[in-house]
C-alpha positions in Angstrom: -8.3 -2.1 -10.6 -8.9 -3.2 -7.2 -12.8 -5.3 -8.1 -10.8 -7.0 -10.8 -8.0 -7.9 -8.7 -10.8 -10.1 -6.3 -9.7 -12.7 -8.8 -5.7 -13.3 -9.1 -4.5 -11.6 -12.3 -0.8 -10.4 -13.6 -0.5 -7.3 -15.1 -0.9 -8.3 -19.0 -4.2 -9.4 -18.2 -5.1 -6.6 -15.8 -4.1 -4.1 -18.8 -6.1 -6.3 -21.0 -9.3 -6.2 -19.1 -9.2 -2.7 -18.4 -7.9 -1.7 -22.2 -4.9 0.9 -20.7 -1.1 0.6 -21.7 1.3 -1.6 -19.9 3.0 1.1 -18.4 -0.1 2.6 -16.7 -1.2 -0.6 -15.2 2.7 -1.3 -13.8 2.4 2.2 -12.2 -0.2 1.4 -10.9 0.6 -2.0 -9.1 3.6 -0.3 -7.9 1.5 2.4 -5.6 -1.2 -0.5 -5.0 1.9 -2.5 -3.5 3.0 0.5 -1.9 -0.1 1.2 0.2 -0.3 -2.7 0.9 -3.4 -2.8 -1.6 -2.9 -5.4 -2.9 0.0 -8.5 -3.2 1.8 -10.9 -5.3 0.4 -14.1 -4.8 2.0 -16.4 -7.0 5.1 -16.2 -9.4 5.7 -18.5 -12.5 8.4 -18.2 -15.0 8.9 -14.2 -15.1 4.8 -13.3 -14.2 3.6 -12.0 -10.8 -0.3 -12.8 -10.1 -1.4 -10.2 -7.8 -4.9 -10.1 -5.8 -6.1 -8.0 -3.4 -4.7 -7.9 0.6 -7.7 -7.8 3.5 -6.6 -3.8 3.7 -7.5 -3.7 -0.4 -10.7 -5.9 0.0 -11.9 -3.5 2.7 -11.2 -0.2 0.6 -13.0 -1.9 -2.0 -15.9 -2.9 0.3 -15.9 1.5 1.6 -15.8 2.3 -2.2 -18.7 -0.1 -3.2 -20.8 1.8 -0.3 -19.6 4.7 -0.7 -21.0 4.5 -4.3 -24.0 3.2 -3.7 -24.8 6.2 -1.7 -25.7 4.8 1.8 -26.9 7.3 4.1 -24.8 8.7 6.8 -27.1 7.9 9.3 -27.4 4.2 8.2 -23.9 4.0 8.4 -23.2 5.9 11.5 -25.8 2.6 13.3 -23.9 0.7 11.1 -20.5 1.8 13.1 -22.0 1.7 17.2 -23.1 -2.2 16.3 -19.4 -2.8 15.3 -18.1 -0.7 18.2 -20.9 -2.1 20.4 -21.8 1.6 21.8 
């Protein structure tokens, strides 16, 4: 849910794209929210648009690496540039 929130999308579309029930995607945007995940951006007429919050995009970015399988030591030089040790 998170990679298809990098575009603004309300929760008919999110359950659309990702083919689950209404009531699965509403649960959860209501943890997402929660967690600060992710945010509404924009409401017209009844809908919410929600996209991801810089704390989502960054979760996102760990998963992404995470899944790619980045070595620890490549992320461990990764982590002294950042902290400039």
């Amino acid at each position: 849910m998170l990679q298809l929130l990098t575009v603004p999308r309300d929760r008919f579309q999110m359950a659309k794209d990702l083919e689950l029930d209404w009531k699965t995607v509403d649960s959860h945007v209501r943890i997402l929210l929660k967690y600060g995940m992710i945010q509404e951006k924009v409401a017209y007429g009844n809908v919410k648009l929600y996209e991801l919050t810089v704390t989502g995009t960054l979760v996102l970015r760990l998963m992404e690496e995470l899944g790619r399988g980045t070595p620890f030591k490549e992320l461990e030089t990764n982590e002294r540039r950042i902290d400039g040790h």
